[in-house]
C-alpha positions in Angstrom: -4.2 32.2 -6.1 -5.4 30.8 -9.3 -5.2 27.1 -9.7 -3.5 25.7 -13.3 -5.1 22.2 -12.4 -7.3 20.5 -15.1 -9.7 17.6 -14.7 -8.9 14.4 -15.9 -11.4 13.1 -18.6 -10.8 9.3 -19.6 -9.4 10.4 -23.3 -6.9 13.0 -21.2 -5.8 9.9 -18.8 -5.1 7.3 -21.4 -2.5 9.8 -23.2 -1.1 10.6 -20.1 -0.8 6.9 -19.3 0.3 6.4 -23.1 3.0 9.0 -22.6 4.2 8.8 -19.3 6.2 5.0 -19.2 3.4 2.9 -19.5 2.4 -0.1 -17.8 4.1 -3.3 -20.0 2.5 -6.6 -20.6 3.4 -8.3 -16.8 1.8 -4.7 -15.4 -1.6 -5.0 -17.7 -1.4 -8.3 -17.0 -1.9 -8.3 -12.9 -4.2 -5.2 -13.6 -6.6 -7.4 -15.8 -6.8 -10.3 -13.5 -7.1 -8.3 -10.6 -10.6 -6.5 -12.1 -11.6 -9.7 -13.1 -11.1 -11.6 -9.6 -11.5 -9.6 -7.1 -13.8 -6.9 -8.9 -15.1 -5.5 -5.7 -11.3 -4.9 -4.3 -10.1 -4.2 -7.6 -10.3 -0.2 -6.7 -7.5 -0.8 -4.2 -4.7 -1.3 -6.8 -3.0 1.6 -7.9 -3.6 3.8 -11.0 -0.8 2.7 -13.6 0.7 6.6 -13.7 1.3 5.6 -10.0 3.4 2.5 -10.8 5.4 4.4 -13.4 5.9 7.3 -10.6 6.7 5.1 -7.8 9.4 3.2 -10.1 10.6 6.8 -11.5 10.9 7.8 -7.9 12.9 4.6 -6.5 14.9 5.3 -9.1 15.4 8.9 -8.6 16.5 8.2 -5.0 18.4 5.6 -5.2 16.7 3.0 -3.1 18.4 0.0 -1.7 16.0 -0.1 1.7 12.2 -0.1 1.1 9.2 -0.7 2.5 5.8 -1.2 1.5 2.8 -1.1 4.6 -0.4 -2.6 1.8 0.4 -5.0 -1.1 -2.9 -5.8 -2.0 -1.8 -8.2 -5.3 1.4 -6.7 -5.6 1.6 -3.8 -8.5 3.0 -1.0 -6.2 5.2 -3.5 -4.9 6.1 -4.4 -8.5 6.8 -1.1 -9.5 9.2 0.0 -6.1 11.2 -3.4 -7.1 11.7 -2.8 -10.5 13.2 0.7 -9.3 15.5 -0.6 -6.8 19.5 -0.1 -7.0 21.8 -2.9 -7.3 21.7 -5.1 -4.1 18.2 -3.3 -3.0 15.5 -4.9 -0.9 11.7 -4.1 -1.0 9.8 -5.4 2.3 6.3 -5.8 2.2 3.6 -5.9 5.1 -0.1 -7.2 4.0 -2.2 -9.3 6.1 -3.7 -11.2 3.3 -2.4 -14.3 2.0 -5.1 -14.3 -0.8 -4.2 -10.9 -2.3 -0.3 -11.0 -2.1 -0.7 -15.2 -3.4 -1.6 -13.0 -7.0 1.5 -10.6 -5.8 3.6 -13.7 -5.6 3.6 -15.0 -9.0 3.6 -11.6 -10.8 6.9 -10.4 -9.1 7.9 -14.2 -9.9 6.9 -13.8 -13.4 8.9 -10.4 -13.5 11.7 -11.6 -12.3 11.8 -9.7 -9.1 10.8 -11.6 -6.6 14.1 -12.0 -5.0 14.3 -8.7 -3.8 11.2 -8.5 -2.4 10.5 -10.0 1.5 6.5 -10.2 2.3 5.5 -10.6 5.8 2.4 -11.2 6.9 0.1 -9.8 9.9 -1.3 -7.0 11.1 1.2 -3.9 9.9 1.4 -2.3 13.2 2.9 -5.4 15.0 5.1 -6.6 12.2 6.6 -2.9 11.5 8.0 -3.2 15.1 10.2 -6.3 14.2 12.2 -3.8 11.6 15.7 -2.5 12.8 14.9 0.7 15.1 18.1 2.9 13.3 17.4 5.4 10.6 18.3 2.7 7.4 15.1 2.9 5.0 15.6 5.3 1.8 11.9 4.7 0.6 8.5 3.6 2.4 5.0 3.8 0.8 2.1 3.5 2.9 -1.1 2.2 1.3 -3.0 0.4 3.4 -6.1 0.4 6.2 -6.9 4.2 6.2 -7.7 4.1 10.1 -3.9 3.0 10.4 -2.1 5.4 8.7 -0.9 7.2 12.0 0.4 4.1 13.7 2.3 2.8 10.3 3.7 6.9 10.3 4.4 6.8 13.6 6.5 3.6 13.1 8.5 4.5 9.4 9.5 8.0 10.6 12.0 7.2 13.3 13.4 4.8 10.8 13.9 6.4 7.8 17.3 7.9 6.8 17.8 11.6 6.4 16.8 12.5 2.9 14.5 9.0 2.9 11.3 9.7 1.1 7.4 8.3 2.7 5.1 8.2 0.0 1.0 8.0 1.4 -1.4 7.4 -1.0 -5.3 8.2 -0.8 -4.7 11.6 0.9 -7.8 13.1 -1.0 -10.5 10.1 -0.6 -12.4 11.1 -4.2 -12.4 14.2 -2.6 -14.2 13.8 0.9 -11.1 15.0 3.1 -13.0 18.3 2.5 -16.4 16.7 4.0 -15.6 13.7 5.2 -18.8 11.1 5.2 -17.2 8.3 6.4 -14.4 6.8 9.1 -11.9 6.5 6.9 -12.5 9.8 5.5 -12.5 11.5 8.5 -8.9 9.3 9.4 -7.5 10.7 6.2 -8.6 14.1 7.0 -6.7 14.2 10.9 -3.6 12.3 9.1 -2.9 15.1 6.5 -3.5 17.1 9.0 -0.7 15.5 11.2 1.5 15.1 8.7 1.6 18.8 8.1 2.0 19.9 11.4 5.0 17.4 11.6 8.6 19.1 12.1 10.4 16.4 11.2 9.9 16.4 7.6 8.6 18.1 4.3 5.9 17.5 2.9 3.7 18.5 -0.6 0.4 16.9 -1.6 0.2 15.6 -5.4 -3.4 15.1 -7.1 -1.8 11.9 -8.8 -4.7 9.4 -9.2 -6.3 9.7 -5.3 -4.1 11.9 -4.4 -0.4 11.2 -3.4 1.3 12.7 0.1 5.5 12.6 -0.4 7.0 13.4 2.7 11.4 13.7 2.8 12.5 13.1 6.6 15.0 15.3 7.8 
């Protein structure tokens, strides 16, 4: 099959960015101070086309349960939020109180923050404490690569039918073809799991680092 796929240059992904709901002052705003204090994590935070998609896709769906397994200072989290219904709630699992400290004042500052529940510890403990019933319409996993099949293992049970995992980093730059590294090489079993999983569907998106969506049956 031929591929229709083009490569991003930096021109091409500024219009797209510039054309696709871009990110407003509060969003530049956290994405500036993030580069600037934390400039060796900085790569953790989502691409802005991914904000706008994850609030186009809360939207879409309807979302009044969510859950976020990753936070890092809060723009994914910011973007789910600011796509919730009326009434919805966004719960988020990090295990740093440095990171999600940023996270805090920007969803403050965009006058989201009571929607949004943080808890804090590792994700694979504290996932546990949510109720064991199918309720969650949304969940987006970006977090510790190595833990991506326990935080899986633990959202599928509990989202509703129709409810909508989204995994980001599925390509690592790349390197799920030959991984180099341990988190490559987790990457490369997990989208291997999650297409050999019955219980839902599944496509692969090359947004940003690549973007698995997953709808549970």
């Amino acid at each position: 099959m031929t591929t229709k796929s083009i490569p991003l240059t930096s021109e091409l992904h500024a219009y797209l960015v510039e054309h696709g709901a871009p990110p407003d002052e509060i969003m530049r705003d956290l994405a500036e101070e993030t580069r600037a204090a934390l400039p060796n994590d900085a790569q953790m935070q989502v691409a802005p086309e991914q904000a706008a998609f994850l609030t186009f896709l809360t939207r879409l769906l309807g979302v009044r349960q969510a859950v976020e397994v990753g936070t890092f200072t809060g723009l994914s989290s910011l973007a789910i939020a600011r796509g919730l219904s009326e009434g919805g709630r966004l719960t988020c699992f990090d295990i740093s109180e440095k990171f999600t400290g940023i996270a805090r004042r920007y969803w403050a500052r965009a006058g989201v923050d009571d929607r949004i529940e943080l808890r804090i510890g590792p994700a694979g403990d504290t996932l546990r404490e949510l109720p064991h019933e199918r309720h969650l319409d949304f969940a987006f996993i970006d977090a510790d690569k190595t833990g991506y099949p326990v935080y899986w293992a633990e959202l599928v049970p509990r989202m509703r039918p129709g409810g909508v995992i989204a995994v980001d980093n599925v390509l690592r730059g790349g390197r799920v073809i030959a991984p180099q590294n341990a988190d490559d090489r987790a990457i490369a079993a997990f989208n291997d799991e999650v297409l050999a999983d019955v219980r839902v569907d599944a496509v692969m998106l090359p947004i940003a680092d690549g973007l698995t969506l997953a709808r549970v049956h």
